[in-house]
C-alpha positions as MATLAB code, in Angstrom:
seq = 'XXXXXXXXXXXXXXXXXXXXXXXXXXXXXXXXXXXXXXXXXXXXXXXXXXXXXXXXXXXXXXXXXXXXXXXXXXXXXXXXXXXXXXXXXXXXXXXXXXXXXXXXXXXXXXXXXXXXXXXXXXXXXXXXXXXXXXXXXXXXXXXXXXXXXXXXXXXXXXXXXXXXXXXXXXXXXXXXXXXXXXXXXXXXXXXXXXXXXXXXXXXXXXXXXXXXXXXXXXXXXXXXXXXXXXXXXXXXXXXXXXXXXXXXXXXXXXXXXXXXXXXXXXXXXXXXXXXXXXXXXXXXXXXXXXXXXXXXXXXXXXXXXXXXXXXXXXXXXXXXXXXXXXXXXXXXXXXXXXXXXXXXXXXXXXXXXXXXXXXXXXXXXXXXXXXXXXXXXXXXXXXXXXXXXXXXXXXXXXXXXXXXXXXXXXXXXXXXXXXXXXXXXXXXXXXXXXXXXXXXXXXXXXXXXXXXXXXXXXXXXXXXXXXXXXXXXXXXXXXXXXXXXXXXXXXXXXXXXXXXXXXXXXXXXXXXXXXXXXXXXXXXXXXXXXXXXXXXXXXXXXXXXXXXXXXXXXXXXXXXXX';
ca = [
     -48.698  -34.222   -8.351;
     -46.886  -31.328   -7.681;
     -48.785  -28.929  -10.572;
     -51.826  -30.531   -8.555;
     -50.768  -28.838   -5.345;
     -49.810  -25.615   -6.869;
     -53.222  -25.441   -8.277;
     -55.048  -25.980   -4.901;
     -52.598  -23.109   -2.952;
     -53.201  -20.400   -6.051;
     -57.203  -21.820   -5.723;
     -57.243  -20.918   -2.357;
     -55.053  -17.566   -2.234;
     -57.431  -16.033   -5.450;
     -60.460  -15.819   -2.514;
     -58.425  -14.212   -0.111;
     -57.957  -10.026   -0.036;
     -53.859   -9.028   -0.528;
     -54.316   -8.105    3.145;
     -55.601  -11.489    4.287;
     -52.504  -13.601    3.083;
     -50.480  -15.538    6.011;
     -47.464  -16.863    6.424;
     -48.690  -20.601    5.932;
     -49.616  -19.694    2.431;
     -46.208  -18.454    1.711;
     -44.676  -21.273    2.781;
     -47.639  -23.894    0.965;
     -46.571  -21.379   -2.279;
     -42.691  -21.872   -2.260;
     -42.811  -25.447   -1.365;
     -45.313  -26.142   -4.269;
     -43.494  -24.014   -6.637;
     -39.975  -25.102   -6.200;
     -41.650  -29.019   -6.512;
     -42.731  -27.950   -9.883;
     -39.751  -26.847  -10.943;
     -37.425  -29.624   -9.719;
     -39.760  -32.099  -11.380;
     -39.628  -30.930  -14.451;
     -43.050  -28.818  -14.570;
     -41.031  -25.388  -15.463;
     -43.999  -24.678  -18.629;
     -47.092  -25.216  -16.375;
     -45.714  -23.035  -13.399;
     -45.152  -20.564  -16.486;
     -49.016  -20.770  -17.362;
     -49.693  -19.798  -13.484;
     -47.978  -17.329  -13.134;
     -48.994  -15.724  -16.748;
     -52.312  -15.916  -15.696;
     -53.898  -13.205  -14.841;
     -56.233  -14.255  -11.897;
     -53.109  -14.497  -10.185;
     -51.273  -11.110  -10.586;
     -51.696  -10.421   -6.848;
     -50.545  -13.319   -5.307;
     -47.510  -13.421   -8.025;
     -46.567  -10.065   -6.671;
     -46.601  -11.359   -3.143;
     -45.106  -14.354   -3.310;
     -43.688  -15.211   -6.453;
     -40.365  -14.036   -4.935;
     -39.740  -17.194   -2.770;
     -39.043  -19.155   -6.082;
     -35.922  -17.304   -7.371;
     -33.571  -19.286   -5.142;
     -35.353  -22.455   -6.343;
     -35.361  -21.053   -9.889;
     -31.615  -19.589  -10.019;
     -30.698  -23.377   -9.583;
     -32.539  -24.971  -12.073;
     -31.715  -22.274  -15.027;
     -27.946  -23.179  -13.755;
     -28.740  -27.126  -13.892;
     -30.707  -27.378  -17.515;
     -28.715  -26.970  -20.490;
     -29.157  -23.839  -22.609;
     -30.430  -26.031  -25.341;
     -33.321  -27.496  -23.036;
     -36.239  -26.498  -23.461;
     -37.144  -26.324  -19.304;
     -34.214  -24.104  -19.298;
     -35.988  -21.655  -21.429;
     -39.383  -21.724  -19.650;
     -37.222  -21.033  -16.424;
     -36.305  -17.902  -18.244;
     -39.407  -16.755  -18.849;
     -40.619  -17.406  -15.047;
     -37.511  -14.892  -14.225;
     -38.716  -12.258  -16.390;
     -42.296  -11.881  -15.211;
     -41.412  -12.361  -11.648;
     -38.962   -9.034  -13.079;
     -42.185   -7.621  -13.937;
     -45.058   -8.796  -11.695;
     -43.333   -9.152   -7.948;
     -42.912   -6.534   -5.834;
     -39.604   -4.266   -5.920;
     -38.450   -4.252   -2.842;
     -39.317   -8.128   -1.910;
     -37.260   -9.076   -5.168;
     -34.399   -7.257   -4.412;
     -34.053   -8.865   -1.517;
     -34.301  -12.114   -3.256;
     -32.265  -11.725   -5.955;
     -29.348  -10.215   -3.943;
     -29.784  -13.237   -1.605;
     -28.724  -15.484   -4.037;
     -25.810  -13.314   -5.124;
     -24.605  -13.443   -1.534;
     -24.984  -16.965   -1.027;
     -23.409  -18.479   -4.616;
     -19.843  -19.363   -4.447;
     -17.061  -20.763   -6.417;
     -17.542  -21.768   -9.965;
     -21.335  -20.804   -9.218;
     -20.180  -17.001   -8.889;
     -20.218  -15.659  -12.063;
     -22.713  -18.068  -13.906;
     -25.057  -16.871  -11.095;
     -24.026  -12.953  -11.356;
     -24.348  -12.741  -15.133;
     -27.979  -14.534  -14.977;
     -28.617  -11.907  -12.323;
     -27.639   -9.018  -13.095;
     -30.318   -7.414  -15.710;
     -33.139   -8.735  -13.180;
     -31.585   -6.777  -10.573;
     -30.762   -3.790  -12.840;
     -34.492   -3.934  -13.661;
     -35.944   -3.713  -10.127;
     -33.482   -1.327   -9.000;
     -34.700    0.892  -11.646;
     -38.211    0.466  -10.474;
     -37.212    1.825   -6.945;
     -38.115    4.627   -5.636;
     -36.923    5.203   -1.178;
     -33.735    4.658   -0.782;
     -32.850    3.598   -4.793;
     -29.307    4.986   -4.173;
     -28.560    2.930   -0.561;
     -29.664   -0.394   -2.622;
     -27.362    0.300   -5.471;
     -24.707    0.563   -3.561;
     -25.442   -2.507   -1.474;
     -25.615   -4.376   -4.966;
     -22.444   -3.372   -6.292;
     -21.173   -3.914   -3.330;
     -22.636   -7.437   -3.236;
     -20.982   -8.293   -6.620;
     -17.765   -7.280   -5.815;
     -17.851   -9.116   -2.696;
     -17.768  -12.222   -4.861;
     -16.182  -11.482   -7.638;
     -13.168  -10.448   -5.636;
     -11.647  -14.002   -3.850;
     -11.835  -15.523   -8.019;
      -8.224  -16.207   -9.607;
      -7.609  -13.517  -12.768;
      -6.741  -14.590  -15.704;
      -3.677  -13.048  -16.706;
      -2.363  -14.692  -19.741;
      -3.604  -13.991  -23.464;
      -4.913  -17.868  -23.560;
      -6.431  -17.403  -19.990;
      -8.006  -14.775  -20.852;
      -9.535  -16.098  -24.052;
     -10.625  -18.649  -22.333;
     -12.388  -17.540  -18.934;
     -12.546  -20.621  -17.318;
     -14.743  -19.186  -14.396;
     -16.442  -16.504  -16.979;
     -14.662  -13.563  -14.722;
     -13.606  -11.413  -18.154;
     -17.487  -11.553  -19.305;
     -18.793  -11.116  -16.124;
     -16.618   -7.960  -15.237;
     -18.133   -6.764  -18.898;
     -21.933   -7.406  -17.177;
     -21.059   -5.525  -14.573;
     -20.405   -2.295  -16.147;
     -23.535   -2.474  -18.161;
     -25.285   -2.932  -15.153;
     -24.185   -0.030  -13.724;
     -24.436    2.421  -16.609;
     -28.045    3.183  -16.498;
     -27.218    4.859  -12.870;
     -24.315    6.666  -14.489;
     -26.297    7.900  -16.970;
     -28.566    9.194  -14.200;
     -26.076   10.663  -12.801;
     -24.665   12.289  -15.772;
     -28.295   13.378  -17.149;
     -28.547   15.417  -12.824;
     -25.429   17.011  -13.306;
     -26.077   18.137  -17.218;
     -29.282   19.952  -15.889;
     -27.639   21.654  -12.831;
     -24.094   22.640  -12.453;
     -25.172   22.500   -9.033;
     -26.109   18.747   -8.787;
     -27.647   18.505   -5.067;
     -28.415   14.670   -4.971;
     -24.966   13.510   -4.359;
     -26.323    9.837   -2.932;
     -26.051    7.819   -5.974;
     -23.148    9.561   -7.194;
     -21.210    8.617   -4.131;
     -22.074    5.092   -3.911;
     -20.930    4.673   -7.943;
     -18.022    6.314   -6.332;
     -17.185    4.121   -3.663;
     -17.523    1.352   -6.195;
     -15.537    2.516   -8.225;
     -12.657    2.958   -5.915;
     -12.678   -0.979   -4.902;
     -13.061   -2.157   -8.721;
      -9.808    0.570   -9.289;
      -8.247   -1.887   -6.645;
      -9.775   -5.132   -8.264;
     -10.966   -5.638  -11.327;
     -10.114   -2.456  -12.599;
     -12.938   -0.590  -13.734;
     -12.320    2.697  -14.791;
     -14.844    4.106  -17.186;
     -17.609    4.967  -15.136;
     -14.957    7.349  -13.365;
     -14.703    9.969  -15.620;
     -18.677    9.829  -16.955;
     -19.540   10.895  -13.178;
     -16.438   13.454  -13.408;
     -14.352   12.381  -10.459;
     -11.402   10.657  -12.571;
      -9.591   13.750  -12.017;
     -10.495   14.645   -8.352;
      -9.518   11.322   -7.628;
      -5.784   11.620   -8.823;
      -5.238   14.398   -6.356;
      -6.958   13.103   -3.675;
      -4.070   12.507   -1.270;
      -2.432   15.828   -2.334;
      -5.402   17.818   -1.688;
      -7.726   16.214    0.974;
     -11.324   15.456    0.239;
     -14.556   15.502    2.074;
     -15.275   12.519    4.485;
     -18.197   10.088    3.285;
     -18.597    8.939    6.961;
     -19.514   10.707    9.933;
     -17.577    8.308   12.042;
     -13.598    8.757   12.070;
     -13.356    5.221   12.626;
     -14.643    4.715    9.321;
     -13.353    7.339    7.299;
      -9.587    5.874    8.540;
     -10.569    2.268    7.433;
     -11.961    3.865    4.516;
      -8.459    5.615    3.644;
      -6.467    2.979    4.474;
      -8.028    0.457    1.956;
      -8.286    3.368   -0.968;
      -4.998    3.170   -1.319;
      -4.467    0.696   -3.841;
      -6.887    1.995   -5.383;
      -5.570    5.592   -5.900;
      -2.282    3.716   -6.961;
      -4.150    1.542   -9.511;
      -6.113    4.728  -10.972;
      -2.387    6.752  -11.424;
      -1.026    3.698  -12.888;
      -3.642    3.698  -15.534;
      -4.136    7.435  -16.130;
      -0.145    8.431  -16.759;
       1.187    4.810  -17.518;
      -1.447    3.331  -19.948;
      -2.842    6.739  -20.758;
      -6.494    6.206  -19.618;
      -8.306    9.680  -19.673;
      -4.622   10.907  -20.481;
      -7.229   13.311  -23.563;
      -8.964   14.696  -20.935;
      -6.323   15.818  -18.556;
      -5.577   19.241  -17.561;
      -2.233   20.322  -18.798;
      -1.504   23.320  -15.985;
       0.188   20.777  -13.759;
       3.733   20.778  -13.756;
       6.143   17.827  -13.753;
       7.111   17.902  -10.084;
       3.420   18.394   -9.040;
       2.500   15.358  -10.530;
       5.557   13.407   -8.845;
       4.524   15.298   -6.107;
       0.964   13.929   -6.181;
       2.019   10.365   -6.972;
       4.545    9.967   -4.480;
       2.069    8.684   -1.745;
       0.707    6.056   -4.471;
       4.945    4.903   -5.051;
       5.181    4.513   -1.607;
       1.879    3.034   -0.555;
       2.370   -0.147   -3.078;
       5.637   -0.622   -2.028;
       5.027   -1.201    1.611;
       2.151   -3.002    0.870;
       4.231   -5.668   -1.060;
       6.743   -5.179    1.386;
       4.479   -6.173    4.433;
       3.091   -9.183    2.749;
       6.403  -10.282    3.216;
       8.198  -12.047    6.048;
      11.785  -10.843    7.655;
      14.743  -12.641    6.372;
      12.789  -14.216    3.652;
      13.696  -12.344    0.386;
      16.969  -14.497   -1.356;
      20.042  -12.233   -1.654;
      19.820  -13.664   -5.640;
      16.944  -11.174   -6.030;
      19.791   -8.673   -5.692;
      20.797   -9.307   -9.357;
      18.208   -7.700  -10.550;
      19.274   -4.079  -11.249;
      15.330   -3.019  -10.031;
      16.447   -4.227   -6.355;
      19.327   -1.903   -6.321;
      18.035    0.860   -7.728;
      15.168    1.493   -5.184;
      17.242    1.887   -2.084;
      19.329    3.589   -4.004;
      16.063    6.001   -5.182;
      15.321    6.277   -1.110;
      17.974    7.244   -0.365;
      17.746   10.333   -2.828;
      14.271   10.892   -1.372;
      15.951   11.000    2.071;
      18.785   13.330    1.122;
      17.065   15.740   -1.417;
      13.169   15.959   -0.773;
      12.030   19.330    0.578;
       9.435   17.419    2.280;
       9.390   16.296    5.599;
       7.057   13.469    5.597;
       8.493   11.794    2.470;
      11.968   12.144    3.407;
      10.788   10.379    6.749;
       8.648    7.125    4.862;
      11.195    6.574    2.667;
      13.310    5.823    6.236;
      11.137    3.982    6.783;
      10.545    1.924    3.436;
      14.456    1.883    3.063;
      14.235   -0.252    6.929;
      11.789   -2.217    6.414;
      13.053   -3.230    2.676;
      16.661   -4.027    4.475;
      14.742   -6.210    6.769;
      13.409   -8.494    4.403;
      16.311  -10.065    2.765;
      18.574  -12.821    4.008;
      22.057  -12.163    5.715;
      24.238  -12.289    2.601;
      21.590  -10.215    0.893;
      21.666   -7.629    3.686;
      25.334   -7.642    3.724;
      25.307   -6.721   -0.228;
      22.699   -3.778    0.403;
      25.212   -2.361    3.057;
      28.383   -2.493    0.807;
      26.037   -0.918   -2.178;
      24.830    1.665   -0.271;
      28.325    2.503    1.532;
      30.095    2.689   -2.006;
      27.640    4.400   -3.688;
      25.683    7.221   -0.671;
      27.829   10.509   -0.293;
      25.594   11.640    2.424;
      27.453   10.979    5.922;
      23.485   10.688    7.942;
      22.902    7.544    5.435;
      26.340    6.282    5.910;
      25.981    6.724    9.372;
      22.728    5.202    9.486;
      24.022    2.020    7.622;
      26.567    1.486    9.754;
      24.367    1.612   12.854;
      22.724   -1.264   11.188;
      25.743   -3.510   10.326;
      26.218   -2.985   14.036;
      23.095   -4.435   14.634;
      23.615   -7.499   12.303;
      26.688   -7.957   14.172;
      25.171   -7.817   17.497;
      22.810  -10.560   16.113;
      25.303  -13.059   14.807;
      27.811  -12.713   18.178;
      24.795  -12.786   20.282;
      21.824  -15.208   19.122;
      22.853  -17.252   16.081;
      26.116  -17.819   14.083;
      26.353  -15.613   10.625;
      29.123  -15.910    8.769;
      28.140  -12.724    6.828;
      28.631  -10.975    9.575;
      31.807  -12.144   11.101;
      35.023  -13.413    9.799;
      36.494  -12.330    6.341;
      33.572  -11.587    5.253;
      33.066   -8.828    8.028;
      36.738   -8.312    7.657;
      35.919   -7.060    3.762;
      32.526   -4.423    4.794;
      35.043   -3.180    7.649;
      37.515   -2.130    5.238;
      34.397    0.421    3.755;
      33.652    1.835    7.747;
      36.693    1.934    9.459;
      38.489    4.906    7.052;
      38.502    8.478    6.374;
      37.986    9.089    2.976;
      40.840   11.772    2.339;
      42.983   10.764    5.352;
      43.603   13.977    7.778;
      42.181   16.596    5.073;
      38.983   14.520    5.723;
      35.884   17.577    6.653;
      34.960   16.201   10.033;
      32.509   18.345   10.552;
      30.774   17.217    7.509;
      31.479   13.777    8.046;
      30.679   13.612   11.612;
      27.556   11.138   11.385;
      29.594    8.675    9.663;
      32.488    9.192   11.788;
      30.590    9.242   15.329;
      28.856    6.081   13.351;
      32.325    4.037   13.077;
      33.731    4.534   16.176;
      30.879    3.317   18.139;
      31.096    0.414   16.339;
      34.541   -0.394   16.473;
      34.430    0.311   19.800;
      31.510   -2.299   20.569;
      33.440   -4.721   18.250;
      36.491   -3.954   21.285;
      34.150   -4.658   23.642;
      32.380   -7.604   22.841;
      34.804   -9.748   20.700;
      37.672  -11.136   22.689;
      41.081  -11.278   21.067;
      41.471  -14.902   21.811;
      37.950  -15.654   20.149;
      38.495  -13.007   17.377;
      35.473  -13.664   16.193;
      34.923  -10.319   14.101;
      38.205  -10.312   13.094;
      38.911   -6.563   14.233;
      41.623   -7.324   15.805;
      43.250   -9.439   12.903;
      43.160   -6.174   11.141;
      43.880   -3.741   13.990;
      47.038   -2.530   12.238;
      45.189   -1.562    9.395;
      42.282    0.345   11.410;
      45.209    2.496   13.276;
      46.911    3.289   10.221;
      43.550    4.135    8.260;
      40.858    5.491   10.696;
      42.555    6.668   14.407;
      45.448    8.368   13.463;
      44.367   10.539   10.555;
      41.648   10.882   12.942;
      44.378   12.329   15.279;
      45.862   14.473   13.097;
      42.098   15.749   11.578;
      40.579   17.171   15.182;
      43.791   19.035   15.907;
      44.047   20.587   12.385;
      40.117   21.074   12.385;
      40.308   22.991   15.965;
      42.922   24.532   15.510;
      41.307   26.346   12.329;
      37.754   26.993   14.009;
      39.295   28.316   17.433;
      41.164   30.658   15.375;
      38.880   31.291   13.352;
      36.493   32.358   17.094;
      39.402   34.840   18.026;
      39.582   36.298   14.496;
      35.687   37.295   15.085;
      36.211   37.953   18.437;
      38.971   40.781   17.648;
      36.927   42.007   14.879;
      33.608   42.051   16.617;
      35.751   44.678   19.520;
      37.010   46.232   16.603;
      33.589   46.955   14.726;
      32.074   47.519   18.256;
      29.221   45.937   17.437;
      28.030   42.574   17.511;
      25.024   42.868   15.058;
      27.296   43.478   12.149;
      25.674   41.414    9.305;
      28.354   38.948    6.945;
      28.788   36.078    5.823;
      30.817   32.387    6.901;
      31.809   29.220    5.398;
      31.140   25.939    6.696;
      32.136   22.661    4.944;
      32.628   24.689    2.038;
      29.288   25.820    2.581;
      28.659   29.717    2.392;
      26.173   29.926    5.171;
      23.132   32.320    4.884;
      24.353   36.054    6.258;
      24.246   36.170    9.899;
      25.499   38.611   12.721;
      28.844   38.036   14.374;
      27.211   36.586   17.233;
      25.178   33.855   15.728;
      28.387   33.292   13.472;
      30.356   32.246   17.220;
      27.550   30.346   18.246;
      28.175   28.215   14.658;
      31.932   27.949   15.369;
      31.485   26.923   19.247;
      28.864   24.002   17.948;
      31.641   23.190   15.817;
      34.413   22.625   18.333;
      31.858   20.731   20.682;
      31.611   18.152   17.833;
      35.314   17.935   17.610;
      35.173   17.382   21.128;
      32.235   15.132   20.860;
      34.336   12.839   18.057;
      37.320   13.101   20.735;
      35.977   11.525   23.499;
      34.665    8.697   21.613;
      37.522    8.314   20.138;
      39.934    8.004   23.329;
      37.735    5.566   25.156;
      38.346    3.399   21.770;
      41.549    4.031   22.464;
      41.834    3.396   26.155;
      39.783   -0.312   25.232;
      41.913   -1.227   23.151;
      44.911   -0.717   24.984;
      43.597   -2.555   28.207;
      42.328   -5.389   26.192;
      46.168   -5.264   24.236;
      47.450   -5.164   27.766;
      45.521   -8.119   29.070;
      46.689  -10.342   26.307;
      49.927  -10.148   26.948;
      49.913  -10.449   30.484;
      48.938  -13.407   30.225;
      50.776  -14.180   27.305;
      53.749  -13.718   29.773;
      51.992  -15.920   32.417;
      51.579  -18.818   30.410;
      55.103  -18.668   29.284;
];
């Protein structure tokens, strides 16, 4: 009989000094212990280890049976009667076994539960563990840390509830357990709280830190807040990215790993704070507007690649375009690109715009190009969206048929590129990204699309691109240097005139009053000028001198074959 067996080991053990137990009896203990329990002997292995002959080998060894244990208070109804003696064995193990031992245990069985198990086996848990940790005295900090970390290790792969029913419900018990959780962790809070109310300058930053760092992976999932501003680091946390903070880990490895996944985190934790208002009472009102956009920008950006790299090229449906949110971002990157004073952002949201282009279908990339041509003033973005029709149209004549990109349909986007948007009186100067932009594509659409294949259909509406684009063009450069060289010998007279070169005044480029300069630096502005007239020239009589050899070659043999 299994109480029979029990009986002999504890016999045995209550001889022997603390110092003389082996391994054997361990072993003998466990085996004999978890028998009891699966056979339904939960009350007497309650009398044994109540009684107090046995207190020392309890605290030994009575940490083998939580695993055993755990599994039988998760088998018996809570109406049963053996569930309730099970209880009771957890709660003076709590109280007899040794710290250390049983927080090895109990966070064993944590770490080893999984799926609907989880959070049954957390909540049961989780004031054991709270109890030993409190009992803990090296390295108390470290193992709270660990156990935090623990829970949220397996809380993190269950499905959320996100509906009001799903949520009443709690199939798995994630809503209650989540609840558990921060209860467990507020005695260290308070601990942390009661160290920092005695001493403004609160030395023992262990504990603090690892409440920290658990905090910053709940921000990311499941969203626990609170404890943030009790340990006063819900506001140093908002400016994080903005400000720079000190490194938790001596190795850089780390500490990049470490920023990398707080991320989400920090996006979460501004979401909440000046979207739902959480801690909103408590926020310092000397920050300005733009400092706060400032602040948040990283956060914007950081969730949006995120989704966006979750994603695959070509996969987002052009339909999602009807949605006025998917035209109003590129539309918002572009503003970031063209108006922020600061470097880095202009350059990510480059980036974001890119990699947001790249993961919609043809039709829906040839909608974001017509969007952004109709409504971006700025020649760089016009120029940079026309570099990448080029590139769609390299794709479609080169590695797979896109009807998007060829045909009428190409015909139609062409009509946006291949123009000057006040004829001759056009600023070419201004518009030279866009213009430089156009005419190396129309000349690669010369060069690569035959006009027997016609493929593109540039030459269908070669007419209309002479008329439109090359011969206002024309007529532009020669007005345009005609006004800046004249406007070089008007300096040059009056700089011989002044007899002296560092006379200070002002100039106006693109109807742009530049900032004062000397005459000198003023010629230097005005000679740039003319070499991107001469730049736009070039281009644009090779275009030319295609087009006329490829015209030429047509109708030669035209002629041949009649």
């Amino acid at each position: 009989m299994a109480v029979d067996e029990l009986q002999a080991i504890i016999q045995r053990c209550q001889i022997l000094e603390e110092s003389d137990f082996r391994g054997e009896d361990f072993n003998l203990f466990q085996v004999a212990g978890q028998k009891c329990l699966e056979d339904g002997y939960a009350a007497q292995l309650l009398e044994v280890i109540q009684n107090e002959k046995n207190k020392v080998i309890i605290k030994n060894m009575g940490w083998n049976l939580i695993s055993p244990l755990v599994r039988c208070i998760l088998a018996y109804k809570q109406e049963d009667d053996k569930q309730e003696h099970c209880l009771k064995i957890l709660d003076q193990l709590v109280q007899l076994c040794n710290p250390k031992e049983l927080f090895l245990g109990l966070l064993e069985q944590i770490e080893q539960t999984s799926g609907e198990q989880v959070c049954p086996t957390v909540m049961l848990l989780l004031q054991p563990l709270q109890t030993v940790l409190l009992k803990l005295q090296n390295k108390k900090a470290y193992s709270v840390g660990l156990s935090l970390a623990m829970i949220m290790n397996q809380l993190t792969p269950l499905p959320v509830p996100y509906t009001k029913q799903q949520i009443q419900e709690d199939k798995l018990g994630l809503c209650r357990c989540c609840n558990a959780v921060v209860d467990f962790a507020k005695p260290f809070v308070n601990e942390v709280v009661k160290n920092m109310e005695k001493s403004s300058e609160y030395n023992d930053m262990e504990l603090k830190e690892e409440l920290l760092k658990f905090c910053m992976k709940s921000l990311k999932y499941p969203l626990l807040t609170d404890i943030l501003q009790d340990i006063r680091e819900l506001m140093p946390l908002v400016f994080i990215h903005h400000k720079g903070r000190r490194s938790y880990w001596e190795n850089q490895e780390f500490e990049d790993i470490e920023r990398k996944n707080s991320a989400d985190s920090l996006a979460c934790l501004s979401y909440l704070m000046f979207v739902q208002h959480f801690g909103i009472n408590c926020f310092p009102m000397v920050f300005s507007p733009s400092y706060l956009l400032q602040c948040n920008m990283t956060h914007i950006e950081d969730l949006f690649e995120s989704c966006l790299l979750r994603m695959e090229d070509n996969s987002l449906s052009h339909q999602y375009l009807e949605f006025r949110d998917f035209i109003n971002v590129p539309q918002d990157l572009v503003k970031v690109m063209t108006l922020c004073p600061i470097e880095y952002l202009r350059k990510k949201s480059l980036n974001m715009l890119q990699l947001f282009i790249d993961k919609f279908d043809a039709e829906g990339k040839y909608t974001l190009f017509r969007c952004l041509l109709k409504t971006s003033n700025h020649a760089g973005v016009q120029g940079y969206i026309i570099q990448k029709i080029k590139d769609q149209i390299h794709l479609s004549l080169t590695a797979h048929d896109n009807v998007w990109f060829t045909g009428h349909h190409l015909i139609s986007l062409l009509d946006l590129v291949l123009f000057l948007p006040e004829g001759a009186e056009t600023d070419l100067l201004q518009n030279s990204d866009r213009i430089m932009a156009s005419l190396n594509l129309l000349r690669y659409l010369v060069i690569k699309d035959c006009e027997s294949e016609n493929q593109t259909g540039v030459w269908t509406i070669l007419a209309k691109i002479e008329k439109n684009f090359l011969k206002p063009l024309h007529v532009g450069l020669n007005m345009s240097k005609a006004h800046y060289e004249a406007e070089i010998k008007n300096k040059r007279e009056n700089r011989r005139d002044a007899n002296n070169s560092n006379t200070v005044c002002s100039l106006t480029v693109s109807e742009e009053k530049m900032p004062a300069m000397t005459t000198e630096m003023q010629l230097q502005v005005l000679h740039s000028a003319l070499f991107t007239f001469d730049l736009i020239e070039s281009v644009l009589a090779r275009v030319e001198e295609l087009i006329e050899v490829k015209v030429k070659a047509v109708m030669a043999e035209n002629i041949k074959v009649n």
